[in-house]
Backbone as a chain_set.jsonl record, in Angstrom:
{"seq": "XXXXXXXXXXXXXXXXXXXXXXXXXXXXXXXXXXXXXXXXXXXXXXXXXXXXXXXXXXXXXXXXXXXXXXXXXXXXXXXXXXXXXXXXXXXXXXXXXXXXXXXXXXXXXXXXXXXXXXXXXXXXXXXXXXXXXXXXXXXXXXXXXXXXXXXXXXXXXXXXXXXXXXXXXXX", "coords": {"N": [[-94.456, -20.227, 97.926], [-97.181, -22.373, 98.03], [-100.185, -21.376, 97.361], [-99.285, -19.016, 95.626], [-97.904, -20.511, 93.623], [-100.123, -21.766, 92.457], [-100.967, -19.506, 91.065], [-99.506, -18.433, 89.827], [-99.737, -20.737, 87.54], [-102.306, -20.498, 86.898], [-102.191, -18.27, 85.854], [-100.411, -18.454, 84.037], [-101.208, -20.449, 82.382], [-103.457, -18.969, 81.377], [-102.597, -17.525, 80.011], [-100.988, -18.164, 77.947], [-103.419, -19.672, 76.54], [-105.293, -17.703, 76.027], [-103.083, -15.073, 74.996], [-103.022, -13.246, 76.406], [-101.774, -11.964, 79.708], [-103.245, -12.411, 82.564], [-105.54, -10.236, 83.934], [-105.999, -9.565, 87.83], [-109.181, -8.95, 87.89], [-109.585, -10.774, 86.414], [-108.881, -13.62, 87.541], [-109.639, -16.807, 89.177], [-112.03, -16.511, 92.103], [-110.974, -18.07, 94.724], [-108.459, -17.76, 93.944], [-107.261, -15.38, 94.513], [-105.272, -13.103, 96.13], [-104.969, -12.659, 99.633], [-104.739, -10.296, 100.297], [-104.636, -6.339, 100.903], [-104.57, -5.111, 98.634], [-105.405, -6.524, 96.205], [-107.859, -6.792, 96.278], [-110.852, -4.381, 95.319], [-111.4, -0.676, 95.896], [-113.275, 0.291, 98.278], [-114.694, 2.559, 98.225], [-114.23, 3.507, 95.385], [-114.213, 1.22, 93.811], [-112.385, 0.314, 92.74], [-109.411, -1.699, 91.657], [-106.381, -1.544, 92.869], [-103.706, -2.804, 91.618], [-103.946, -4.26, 89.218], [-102.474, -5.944, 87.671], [-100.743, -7.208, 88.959], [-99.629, -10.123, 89.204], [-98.095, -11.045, 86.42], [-97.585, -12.215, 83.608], [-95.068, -12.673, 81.222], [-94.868, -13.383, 78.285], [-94.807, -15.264, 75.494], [-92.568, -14.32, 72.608], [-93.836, -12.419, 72.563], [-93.089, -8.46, 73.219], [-91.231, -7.61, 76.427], [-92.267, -6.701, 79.96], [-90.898, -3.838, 81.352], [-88.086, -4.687, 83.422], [-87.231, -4.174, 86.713], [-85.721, -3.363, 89.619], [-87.169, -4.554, 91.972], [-87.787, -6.818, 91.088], [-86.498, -8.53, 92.305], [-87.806, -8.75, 95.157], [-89.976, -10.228, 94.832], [-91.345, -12.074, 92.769], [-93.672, -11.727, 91.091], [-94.564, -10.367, 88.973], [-92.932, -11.291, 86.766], [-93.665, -13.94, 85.762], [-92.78, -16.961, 84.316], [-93.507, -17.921, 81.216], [-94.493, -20.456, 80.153], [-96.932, -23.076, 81.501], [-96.125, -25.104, 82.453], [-93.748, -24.595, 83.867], [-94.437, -23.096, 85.961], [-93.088, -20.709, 87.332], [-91.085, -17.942, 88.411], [-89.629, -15.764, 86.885], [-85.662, -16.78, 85.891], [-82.752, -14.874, 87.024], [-80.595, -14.795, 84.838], [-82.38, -15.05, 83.132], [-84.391, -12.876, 82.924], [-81.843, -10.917, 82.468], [-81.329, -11.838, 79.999], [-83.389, -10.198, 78.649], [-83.242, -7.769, 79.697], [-81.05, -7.653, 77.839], [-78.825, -8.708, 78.56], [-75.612, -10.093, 77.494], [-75.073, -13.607, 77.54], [-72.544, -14.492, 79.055], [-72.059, -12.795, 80.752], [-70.763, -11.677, 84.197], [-72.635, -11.78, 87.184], [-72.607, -10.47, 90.41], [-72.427, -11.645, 93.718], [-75.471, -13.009, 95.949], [-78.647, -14.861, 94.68], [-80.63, -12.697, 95.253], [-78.887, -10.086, 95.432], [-78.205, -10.394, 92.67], [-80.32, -10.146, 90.956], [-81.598, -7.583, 91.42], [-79.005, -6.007, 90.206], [-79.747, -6.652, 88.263], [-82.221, -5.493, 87.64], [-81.774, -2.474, 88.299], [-80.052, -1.993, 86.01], [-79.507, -0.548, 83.113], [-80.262, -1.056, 80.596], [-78.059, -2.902, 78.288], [-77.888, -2.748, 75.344], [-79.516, -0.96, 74.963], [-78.252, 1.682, 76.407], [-75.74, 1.365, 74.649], [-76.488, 2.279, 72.188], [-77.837, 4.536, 72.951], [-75.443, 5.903, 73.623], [-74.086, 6.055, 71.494], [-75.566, 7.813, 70.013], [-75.567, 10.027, 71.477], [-72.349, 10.533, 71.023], [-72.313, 11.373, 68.565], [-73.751, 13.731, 68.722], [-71.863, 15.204, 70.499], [-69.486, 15.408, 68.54], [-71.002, 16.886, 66.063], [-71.192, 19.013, 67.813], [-68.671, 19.854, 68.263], [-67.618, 20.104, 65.838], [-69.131, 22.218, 64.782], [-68.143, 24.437, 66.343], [-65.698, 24.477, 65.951], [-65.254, 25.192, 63.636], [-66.872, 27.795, 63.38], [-64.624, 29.08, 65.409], [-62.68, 29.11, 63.748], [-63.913, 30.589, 61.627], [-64.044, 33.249, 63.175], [-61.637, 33.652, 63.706], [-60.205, 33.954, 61.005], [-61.566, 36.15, 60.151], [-60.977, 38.097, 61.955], [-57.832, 37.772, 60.699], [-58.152, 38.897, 58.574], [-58.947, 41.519, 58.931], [-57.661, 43.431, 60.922], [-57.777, 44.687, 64.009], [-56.987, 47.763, 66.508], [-56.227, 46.383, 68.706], [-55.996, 43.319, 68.204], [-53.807, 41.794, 67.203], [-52.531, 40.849, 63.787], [-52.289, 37.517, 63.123], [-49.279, 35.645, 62.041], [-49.847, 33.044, 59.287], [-49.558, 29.919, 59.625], [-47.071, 26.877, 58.242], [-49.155, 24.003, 56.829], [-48.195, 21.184, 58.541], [-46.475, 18.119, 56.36]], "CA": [[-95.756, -20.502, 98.524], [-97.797, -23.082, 97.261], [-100.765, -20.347, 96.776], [-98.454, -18.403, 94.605], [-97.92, -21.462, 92.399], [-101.251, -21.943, 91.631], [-101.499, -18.641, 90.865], [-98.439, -18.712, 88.66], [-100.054, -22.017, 86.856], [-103.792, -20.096, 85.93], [-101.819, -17.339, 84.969], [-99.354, -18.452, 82.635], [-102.197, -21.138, 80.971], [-104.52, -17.949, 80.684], [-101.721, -16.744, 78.704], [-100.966, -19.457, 76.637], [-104.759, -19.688, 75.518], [-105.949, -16.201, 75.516], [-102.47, -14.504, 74.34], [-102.507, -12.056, 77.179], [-101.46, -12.04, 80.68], [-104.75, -12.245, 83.197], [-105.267, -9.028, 85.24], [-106.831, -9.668, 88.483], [-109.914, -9.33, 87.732], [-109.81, -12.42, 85.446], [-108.963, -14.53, 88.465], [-110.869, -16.878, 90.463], [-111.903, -15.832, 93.624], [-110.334, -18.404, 95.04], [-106.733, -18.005, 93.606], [-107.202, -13.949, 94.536], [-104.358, -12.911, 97.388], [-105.669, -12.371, 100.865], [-103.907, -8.759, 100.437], [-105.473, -5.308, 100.231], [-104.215, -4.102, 97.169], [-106.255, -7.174, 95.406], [-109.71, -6.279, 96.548], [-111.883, -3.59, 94.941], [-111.586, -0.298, 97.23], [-114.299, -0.009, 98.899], [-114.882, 3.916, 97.891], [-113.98, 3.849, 94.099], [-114.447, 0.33, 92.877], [-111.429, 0.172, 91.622], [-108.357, -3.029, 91.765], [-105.252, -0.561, 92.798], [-103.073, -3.132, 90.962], [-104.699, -5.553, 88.31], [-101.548, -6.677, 87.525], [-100.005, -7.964, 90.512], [-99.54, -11.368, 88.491], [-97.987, -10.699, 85.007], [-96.544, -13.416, 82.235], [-93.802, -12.212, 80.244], [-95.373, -13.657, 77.133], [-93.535, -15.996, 74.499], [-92.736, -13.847, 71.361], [-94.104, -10.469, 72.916], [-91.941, -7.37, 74.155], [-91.789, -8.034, 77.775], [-92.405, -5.315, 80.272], [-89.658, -3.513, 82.426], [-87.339, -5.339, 84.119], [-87.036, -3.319, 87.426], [-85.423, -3.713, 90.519], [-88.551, -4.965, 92.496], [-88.523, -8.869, 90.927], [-85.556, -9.126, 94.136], [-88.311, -8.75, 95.861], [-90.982, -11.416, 94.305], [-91.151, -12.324, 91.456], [-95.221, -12.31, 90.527], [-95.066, -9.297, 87.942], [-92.321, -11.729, 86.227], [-93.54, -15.182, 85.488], [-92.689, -17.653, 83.035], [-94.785, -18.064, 80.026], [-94.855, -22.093, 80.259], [-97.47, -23.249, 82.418], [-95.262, -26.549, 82.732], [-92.721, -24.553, 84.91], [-94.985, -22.802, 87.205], [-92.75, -20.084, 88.236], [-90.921, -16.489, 88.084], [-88.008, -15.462, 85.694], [-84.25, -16.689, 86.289], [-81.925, -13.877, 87.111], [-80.156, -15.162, 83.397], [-83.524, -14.953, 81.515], [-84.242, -11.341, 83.252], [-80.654, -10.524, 82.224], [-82.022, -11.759, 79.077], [-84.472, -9.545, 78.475], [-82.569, -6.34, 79.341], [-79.766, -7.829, 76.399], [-76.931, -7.971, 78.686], [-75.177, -11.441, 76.692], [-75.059, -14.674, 78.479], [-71.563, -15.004, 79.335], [-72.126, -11.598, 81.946], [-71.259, -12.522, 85.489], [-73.378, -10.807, 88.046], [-71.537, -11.293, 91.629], [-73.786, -11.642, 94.787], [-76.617, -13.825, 95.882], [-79.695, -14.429, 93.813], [-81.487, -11.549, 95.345], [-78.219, -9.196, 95.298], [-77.958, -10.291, 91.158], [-81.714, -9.783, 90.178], [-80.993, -6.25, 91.991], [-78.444, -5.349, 89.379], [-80.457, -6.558, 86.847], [-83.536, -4.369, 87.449], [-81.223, -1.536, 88.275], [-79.135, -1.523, 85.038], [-79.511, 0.183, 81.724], [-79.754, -2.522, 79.28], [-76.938, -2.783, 77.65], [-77.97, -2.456, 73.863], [-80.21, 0.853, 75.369], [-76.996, 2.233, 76.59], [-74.779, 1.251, 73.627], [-77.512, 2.843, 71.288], [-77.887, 5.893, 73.572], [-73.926, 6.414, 73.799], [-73.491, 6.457, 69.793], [-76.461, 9.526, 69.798], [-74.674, 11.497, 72.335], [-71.282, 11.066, 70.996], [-72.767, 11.709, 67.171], [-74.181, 14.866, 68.847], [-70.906, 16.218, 70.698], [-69.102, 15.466, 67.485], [-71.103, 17.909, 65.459], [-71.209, 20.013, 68.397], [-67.327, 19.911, 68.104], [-67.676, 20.451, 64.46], [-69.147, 23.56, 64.357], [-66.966, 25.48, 67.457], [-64.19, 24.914, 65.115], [-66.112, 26.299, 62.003], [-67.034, 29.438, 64.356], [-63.191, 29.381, 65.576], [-61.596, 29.012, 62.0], [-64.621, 32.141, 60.913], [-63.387, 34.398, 63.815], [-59.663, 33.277, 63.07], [-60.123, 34.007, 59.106], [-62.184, 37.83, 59.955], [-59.255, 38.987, 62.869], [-56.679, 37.758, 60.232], [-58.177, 39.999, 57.941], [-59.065, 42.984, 59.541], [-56.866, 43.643, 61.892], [-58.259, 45.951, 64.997], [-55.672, 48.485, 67.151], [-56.096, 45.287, 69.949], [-55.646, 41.911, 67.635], [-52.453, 41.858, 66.301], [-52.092, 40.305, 62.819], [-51.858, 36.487, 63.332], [-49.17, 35.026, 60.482], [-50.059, 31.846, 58.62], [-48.741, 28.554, 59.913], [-47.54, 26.191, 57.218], [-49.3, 22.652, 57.303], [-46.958, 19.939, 57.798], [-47.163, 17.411, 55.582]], "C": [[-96.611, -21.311, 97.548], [-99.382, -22.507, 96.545], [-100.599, -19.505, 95.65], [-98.346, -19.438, 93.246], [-99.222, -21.667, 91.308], [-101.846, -20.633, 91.011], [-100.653, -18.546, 89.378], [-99.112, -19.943, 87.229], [-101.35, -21.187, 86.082], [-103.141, -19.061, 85.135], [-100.822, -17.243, 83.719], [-100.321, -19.495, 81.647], [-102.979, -20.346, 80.628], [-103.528, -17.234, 79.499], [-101.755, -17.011, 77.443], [-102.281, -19.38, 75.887], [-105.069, -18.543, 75.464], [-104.493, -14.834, 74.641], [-102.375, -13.182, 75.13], [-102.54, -12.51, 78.309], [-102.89, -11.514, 81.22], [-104.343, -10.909, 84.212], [-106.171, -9.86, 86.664], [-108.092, -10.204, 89.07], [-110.504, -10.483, 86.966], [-109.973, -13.476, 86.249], [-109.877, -15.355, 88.987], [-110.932, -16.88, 91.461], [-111.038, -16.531, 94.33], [-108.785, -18.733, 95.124], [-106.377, -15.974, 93.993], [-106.43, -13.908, 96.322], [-105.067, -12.389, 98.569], [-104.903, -10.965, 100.998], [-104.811, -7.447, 100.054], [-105.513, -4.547, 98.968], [-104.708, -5.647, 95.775], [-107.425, -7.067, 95.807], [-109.562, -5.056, 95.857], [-111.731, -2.448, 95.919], [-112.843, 0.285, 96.844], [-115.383, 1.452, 98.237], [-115.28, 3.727, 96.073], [-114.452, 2.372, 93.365], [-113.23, -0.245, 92.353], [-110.322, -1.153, 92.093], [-107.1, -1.627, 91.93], [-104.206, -1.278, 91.83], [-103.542, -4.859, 90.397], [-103.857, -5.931, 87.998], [-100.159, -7.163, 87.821], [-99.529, -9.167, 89.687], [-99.534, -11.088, 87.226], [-97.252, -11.609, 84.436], [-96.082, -12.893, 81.519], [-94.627, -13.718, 79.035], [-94.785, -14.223, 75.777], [-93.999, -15.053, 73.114], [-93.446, -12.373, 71.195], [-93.412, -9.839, 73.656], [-92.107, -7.578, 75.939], [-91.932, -6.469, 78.806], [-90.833, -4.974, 80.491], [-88.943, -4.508, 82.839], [-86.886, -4.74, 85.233], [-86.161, -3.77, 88.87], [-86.363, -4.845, 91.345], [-88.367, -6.691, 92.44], [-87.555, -8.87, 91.799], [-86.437, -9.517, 94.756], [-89.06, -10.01, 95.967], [-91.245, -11.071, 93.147], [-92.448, -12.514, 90.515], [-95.216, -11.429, 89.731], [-93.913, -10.024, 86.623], [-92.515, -13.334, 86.163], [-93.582, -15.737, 84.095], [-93.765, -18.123, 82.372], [-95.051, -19.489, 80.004], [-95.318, -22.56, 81.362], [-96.694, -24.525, 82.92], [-94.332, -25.966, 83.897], [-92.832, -23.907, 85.954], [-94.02, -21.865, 87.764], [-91.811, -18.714, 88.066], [-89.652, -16.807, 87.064], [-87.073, -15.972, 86.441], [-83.906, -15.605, 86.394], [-80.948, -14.162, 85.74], [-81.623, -15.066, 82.491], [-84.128, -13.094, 81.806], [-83.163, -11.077, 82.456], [-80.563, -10.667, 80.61], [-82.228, -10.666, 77.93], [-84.021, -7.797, 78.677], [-81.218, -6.685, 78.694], [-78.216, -7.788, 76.939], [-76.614, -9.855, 78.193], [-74.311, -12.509, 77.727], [-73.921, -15.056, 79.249], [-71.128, -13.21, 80.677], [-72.211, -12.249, 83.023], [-71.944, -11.189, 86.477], [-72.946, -11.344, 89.417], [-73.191, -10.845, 92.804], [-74.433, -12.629, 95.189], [-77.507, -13.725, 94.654], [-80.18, -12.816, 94.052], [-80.788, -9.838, 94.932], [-77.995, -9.074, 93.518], [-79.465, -9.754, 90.074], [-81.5, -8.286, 90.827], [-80.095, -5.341, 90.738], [-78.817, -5.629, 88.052], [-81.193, -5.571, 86.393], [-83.013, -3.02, 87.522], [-79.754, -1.275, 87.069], [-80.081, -0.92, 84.148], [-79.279, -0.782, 80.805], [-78.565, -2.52, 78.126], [-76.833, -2.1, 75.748], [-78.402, -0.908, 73.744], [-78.931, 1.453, 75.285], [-75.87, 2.54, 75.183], [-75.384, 2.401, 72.74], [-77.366, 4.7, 72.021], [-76.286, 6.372, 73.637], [-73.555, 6.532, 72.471], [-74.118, 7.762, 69.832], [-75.583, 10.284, 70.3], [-73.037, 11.105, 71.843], [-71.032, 11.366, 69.342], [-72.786, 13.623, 67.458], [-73.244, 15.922, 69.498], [-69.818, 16.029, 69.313], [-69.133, 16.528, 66.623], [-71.261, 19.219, 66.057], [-69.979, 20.568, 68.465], [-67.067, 21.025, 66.713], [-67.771, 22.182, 64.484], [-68.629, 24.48, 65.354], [-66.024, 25.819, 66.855], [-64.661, 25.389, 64.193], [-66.149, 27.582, 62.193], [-65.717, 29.756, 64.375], [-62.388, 29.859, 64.526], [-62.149, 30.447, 61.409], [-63.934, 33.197, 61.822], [-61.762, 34.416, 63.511], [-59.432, 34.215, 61.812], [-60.6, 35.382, 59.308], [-60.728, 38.175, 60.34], [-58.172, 38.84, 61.964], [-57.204, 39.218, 58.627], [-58.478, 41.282, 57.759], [-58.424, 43.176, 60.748], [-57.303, 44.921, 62.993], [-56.782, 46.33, 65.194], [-55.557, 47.023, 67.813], [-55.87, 44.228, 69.611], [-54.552, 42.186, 67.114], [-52.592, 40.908, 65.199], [-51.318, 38.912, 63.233], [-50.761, 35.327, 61.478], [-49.577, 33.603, 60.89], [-49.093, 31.198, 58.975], [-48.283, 27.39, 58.767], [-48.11, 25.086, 57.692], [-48.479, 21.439, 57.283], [-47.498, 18.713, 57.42], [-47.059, 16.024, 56.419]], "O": [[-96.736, -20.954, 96.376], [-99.793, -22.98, 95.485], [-101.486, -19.255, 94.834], [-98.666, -19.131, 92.098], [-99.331, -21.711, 90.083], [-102.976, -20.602, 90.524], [-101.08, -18.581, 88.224], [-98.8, -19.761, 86.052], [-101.43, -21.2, 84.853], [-103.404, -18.901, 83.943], [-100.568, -16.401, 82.857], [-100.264, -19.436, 80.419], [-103.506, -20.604, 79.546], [-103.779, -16.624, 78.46], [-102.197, -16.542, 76.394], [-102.28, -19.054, 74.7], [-105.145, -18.279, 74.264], [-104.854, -13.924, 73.896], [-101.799, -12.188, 74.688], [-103.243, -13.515, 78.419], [-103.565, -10.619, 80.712], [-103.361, -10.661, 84.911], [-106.974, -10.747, 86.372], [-108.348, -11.056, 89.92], [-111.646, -10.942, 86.966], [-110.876, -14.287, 86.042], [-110.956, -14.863, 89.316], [-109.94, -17.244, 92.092], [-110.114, -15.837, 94.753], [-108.118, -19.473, 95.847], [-105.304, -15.453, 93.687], [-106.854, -14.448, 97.343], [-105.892, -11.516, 98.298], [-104.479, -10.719, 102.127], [-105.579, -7.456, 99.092], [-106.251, -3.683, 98.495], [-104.292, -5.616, 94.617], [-108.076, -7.747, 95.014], [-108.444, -4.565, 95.701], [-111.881, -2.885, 97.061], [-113.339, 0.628, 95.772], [-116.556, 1.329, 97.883], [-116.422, 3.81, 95.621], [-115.077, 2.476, 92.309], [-113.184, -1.212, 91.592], [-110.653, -1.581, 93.199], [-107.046, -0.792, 91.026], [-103.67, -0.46, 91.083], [-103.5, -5.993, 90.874], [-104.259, -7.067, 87.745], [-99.082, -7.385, 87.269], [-98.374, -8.803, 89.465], [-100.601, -10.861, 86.656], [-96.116, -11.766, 84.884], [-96.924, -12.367, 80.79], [-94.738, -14.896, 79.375], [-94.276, -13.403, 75.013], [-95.126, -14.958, 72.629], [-93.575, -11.577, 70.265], [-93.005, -10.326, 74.71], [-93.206, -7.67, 76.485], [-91.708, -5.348, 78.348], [-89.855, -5.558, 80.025], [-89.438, -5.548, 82.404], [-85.691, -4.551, 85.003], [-86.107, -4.999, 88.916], [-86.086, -6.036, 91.201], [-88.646, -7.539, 93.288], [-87.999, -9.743, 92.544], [-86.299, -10.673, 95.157], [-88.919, -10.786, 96.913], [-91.35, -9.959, 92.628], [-92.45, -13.192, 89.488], [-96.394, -11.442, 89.374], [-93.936, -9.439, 85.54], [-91.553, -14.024, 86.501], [-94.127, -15.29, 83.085], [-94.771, -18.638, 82.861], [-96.241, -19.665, 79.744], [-94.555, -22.626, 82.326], [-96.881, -24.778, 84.111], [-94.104, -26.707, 84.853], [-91.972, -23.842, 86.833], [-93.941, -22.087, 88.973], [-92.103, -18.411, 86.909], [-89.035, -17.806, 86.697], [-87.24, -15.849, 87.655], [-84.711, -14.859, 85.837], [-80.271, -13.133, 85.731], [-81.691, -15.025, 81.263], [-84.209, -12.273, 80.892], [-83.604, -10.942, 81.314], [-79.91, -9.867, 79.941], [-81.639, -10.369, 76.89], [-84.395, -6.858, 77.974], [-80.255, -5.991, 79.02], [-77.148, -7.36, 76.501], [-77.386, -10.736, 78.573], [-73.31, -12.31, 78.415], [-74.107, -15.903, 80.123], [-70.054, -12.856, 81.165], [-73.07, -13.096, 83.268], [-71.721, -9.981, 86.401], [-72.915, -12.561, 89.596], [-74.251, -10.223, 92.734], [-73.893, -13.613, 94.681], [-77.357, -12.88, 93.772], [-80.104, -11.928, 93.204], [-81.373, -8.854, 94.478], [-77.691, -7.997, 93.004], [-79.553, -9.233, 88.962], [-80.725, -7.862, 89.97], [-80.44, -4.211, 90.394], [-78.422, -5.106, 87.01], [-81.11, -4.925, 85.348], [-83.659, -2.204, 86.865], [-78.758, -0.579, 87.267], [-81.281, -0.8, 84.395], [-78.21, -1.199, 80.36], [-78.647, -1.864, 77.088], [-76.042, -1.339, 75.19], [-78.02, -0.011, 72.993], [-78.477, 1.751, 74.181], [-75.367, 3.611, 74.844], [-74.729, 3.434, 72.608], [-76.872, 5.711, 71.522], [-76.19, 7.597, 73.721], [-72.549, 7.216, 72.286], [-73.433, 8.778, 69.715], [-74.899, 11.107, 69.692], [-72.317, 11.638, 72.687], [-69.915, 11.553, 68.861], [-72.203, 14.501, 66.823], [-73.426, 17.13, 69.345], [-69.206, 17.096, 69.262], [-68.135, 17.154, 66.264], [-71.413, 20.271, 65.435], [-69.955, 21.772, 68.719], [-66.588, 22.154, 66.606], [-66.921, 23.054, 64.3], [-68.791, 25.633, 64.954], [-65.442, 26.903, 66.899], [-64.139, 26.484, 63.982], [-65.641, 28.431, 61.46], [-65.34, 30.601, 63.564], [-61.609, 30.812, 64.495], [-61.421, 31.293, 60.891], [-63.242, 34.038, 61.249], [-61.018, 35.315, 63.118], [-58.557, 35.078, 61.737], [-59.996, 36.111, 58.522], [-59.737, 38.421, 59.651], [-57.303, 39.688, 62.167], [-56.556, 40.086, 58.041], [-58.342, 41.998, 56.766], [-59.139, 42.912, 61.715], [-57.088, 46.083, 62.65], [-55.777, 45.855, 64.665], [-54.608, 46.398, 67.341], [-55.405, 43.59, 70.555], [-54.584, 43.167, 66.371], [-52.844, 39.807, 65.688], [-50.14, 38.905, 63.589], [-51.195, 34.731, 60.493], [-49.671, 33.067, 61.994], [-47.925, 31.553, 58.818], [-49.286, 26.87, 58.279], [-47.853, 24.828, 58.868], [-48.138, 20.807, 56.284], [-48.546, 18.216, 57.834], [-47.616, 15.008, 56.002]]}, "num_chains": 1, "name": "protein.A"}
């Protein structure tokens, strides 16, 4: 939509010069969406979502990456007012670290889909060393416990344990 563009255009040069993405209320009236969830309600005062229109920001953490940009792409536009327009499904893909040579099968809309609905890859990687650090030493000490109950029963022998002999270790 050629509305959208120009919206895309104030909002990625407000970027560029001010160093943050414009909420809303920054807008001018005339670039403000004929939609209810950009007006003021009426009760409270309030913008339900000031940042309907967000610039991923050159050289700052970007937000989420969520399912949703399938949808439209205005909470994901490019930081260069020169290109006027939302993220690639490769610069998303980006941004949650999955490495450029990842194919994503589908249409556009079906590949930005499995973008916003993955687990970023480095997250994942990172999160799968913790948890297999943490069943490791959870390993660890079962057999420590095992080897202590092993090592008592071998040396006290109840009526009900029978006397376990020593295995040699092979070499």
């Amino acid at each position: 939509m050629a509305s959208d563009l120009a919206r895309y255009l104030f909002a990625a040069s407000f970027a560029q010069s001010q160093g943050y993405s414009p909420r809303l209320d920054c807008f001018p009236p005339k670039l403000l969406p004929n939609h209810k969830n950009a007006a003021s309600n009426s009760t409270t005062g309030v913008i339900p979502f000031k940042d309907r229109f967000r610039v991923q920001c050159a050289g700052e953490p970007s937000t989420t990456v969520v399912a949703h940009i399938a949808k439209d792409g205005h909470y994901y536009i490019h930081y260069d007012p020169t290109q006027c327009r939302s993220l690639t499904v490769r610069e998303a893909a980006r941004l949650q670290t999955f490495p450029d040579n990842y194919f994503f099968a589908g249409n556009r809309t079906e590949q930005y889909t499995q973008v916003g609905n993955a687990v970023p890859p480095l997250l994942a990687n990172k999160l799968a060393k913790v948890v297999r650090g943490l069943l490791a030493e959870l390993n660890r000490e079962q057999r420590r416990k095992r080897a202590a109950l092993e090592k008592d029963a071998a040396t006290q022998p109840g009526e009900d344990a029978p006397r376990r002999k020593s295995v040699p270790a092979i070499a």
